[in-house]
MARKOLSE-69383 format. One line per field, with one value per residue: residue in one letter; residue number from 1; x, y, z of N, C-alpha, C, CB in turn. Coordinates in steps of 0.02 Angstrom, whole numbers, padded with zeros to 5 digits. Glycine has a CB too. Example, Ala and Ser with C-alpha at 12.3 -4.5 7.8 and 13.67 -1.06 7.14 Angstrom:
MARKOLSE-69383
r (A/S)
k (1/2)
n.east (00660/00642)
n.north (-00284/-00112)
n.up (00390/00354)
ca.east (00615/00684)
ca.north (-00225/-00053)
ca.up (00390/00357)
c.east (00660/00645)
c.north (-00165/00002)
c.up (00390/00394)
cb.east (00565/00704)
cb.north (-00224/-00030)
cb.up (00452/00286)
//
This chain:
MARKOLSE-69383
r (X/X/X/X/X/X/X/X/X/X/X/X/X/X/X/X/X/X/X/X/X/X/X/X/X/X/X/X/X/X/X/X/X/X/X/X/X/X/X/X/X/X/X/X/X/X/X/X/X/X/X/X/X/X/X/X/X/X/X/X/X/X/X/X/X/X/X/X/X/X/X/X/X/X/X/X/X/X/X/X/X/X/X/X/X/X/X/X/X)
k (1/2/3/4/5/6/7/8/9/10/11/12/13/14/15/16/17/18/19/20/21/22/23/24/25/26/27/28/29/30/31/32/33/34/35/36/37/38/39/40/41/42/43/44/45/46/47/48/49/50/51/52/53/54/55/56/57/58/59/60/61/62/63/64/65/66/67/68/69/70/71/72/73/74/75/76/77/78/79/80/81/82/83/84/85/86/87/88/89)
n.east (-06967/-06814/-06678/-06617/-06570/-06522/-06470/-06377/-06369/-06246/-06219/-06062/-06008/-05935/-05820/-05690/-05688/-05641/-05675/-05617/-05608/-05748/-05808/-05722/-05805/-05920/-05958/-05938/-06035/-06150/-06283/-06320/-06377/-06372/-06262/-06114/-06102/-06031/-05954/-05951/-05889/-05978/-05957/-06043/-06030/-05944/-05811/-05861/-05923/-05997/-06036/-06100/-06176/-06203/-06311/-06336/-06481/-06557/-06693/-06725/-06806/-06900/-06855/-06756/-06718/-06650/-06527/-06498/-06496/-06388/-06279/-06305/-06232/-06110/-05944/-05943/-06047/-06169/-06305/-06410/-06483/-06583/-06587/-06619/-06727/-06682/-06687/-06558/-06426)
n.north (02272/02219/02180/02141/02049/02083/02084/02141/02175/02292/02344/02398/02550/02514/02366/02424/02490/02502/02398/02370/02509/02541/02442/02484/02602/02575/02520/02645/02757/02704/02753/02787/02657/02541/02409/02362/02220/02116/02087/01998/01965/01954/01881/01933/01944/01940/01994/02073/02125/02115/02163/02094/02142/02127/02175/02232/02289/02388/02452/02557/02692/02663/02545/02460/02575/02695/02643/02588/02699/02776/02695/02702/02839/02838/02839/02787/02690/02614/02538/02486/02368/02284/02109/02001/01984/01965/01875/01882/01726)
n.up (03171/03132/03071/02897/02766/02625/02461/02346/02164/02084/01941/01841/01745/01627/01528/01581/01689/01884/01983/02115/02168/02174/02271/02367/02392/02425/02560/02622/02585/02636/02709/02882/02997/02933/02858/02757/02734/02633/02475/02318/02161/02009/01852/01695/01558/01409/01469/01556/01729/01871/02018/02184/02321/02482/02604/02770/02840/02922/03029/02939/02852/02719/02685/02579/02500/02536/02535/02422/02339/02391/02348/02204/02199/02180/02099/01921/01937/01843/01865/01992/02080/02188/02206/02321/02474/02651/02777/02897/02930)
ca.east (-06955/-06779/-06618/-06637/-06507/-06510/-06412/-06402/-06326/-06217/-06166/-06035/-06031/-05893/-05780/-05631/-05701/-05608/-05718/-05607/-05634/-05817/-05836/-05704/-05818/-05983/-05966/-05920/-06112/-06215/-06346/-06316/-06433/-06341/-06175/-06096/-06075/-05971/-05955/-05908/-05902/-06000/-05950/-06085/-06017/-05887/-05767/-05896/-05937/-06064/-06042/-06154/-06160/-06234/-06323/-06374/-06531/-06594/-06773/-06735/-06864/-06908/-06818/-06680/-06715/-06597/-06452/-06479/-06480/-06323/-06243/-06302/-06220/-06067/-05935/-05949/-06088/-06244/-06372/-06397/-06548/-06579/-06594/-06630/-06713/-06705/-06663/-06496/-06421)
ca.north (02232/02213/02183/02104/02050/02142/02062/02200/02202/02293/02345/02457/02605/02498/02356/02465/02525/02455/02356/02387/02553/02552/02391/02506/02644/02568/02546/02726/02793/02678/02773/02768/02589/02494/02390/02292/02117/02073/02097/01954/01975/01896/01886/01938/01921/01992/02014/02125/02086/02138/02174/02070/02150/02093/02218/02219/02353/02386/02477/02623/02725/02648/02496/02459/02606/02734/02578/02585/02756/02795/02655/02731/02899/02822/02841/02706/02636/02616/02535/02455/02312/02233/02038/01971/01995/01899/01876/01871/01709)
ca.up (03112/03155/03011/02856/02710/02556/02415/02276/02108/02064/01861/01824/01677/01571/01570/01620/01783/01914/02044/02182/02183/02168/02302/02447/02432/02455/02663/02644/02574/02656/02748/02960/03008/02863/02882/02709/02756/02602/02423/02263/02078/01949/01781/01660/01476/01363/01512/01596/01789/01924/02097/02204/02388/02553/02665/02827/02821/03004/03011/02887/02814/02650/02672/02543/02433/02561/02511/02328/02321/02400/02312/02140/02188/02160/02031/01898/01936/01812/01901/02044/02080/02236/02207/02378/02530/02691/02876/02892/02968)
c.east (-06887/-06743/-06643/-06567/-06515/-06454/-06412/-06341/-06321/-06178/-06111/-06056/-05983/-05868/-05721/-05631/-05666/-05670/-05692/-05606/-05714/-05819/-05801/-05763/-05892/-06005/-05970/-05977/-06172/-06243/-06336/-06388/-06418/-06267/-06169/-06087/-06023/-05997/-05923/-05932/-05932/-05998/-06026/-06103/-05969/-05832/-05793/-05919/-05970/-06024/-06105/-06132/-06210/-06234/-06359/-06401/-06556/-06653/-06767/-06802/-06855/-06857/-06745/-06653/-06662/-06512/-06445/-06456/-06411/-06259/-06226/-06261/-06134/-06008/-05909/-05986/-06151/-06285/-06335/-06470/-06544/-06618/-06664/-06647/-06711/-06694/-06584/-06469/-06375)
c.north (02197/02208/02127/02100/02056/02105/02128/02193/02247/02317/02426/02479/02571/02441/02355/02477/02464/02448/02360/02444/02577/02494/02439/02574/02630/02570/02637/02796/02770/02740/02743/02703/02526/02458/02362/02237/02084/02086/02029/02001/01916/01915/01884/01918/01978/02034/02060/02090/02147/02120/02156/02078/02131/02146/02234/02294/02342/02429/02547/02629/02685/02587/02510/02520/02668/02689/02603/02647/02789/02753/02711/02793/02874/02804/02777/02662/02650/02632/02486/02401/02254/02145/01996/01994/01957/01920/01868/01803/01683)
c.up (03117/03078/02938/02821/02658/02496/02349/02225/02090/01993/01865/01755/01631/01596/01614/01667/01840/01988/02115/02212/02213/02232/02391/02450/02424/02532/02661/02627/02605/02696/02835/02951/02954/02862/02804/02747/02702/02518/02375/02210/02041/01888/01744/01592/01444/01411/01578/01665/01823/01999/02133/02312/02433/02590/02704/02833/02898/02989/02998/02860/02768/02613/02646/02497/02477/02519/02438/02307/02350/02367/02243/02133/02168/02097/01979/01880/01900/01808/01963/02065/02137/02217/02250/02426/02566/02744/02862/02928/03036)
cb.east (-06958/-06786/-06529/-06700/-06471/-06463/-06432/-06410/-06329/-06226/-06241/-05965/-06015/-05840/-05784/-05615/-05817/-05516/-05719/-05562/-05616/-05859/-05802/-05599/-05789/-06001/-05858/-05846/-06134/-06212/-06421/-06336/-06524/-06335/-06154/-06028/-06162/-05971/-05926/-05929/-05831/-06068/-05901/-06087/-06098/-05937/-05720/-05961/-05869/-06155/-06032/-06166/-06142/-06194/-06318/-06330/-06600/-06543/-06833/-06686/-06867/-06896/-06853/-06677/-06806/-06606/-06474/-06550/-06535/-06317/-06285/-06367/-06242/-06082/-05891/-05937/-06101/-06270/-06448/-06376/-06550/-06617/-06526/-06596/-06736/-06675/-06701/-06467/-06442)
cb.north (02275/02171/02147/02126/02004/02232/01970/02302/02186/02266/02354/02454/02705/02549/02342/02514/02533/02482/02275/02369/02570/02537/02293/02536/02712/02514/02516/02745/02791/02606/02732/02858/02617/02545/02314/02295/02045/01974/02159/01862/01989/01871/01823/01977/01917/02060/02048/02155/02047/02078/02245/01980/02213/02031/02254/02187/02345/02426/02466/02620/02801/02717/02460/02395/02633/02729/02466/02570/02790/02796/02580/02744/02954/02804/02892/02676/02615/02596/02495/02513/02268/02273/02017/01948/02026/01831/01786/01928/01697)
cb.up (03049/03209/03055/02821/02701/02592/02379/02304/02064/02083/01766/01830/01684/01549/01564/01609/01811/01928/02031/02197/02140/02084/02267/02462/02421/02433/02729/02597/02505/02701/02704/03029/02990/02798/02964/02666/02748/02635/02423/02250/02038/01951/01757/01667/01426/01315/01472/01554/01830/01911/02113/02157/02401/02593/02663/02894/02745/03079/03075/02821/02795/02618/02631/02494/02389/02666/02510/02271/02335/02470/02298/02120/02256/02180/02027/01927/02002/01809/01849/02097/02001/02301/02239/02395/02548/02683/02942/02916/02946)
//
């Protein structure tokens, strides 16, 4: 099957939570076969913003759902909702 790109949002639990916390330790749960490629913010409303990350998924079990789920274990964070998939290019 080979790599794909993964866009996934992202919400934090408030808008206090600080985003740079939550965005350095996403590389640091992925799942071995998974790299980040890159993280922005998108403003949502009422000051509140989303984390919209990019990730390169190589032929894991069960696709993206190893990603999300190590994301979600994370402190801070909500939810999490993959967007996008694609080829990477």
């Amino acid at each position: 099957m080979g790599d794909v790109a993964a866009t996934i949002k992202i919400m934090p639990d408030g808008v206090e939570r600080n985003l740079e916390e939550i965005k350095e330790k996403i590389a640091g749960v992925l799942p071995e076969g998974s790299e980040l490629f890159g993280t922005v913010e998108e403003p949502i409303a009422f000051g509140l913003k989303a984390i919209k990350a990019t990730v390169l998924v190589g032929d894991l079990e069960g696709g993206t759902e190893p990603v999300e789920e190590a994301i979600a274990t994370i402190e801070g964070v909500e939810s999490v909702q993959v967007e996008e998939v694609g080829r990477p290019v």
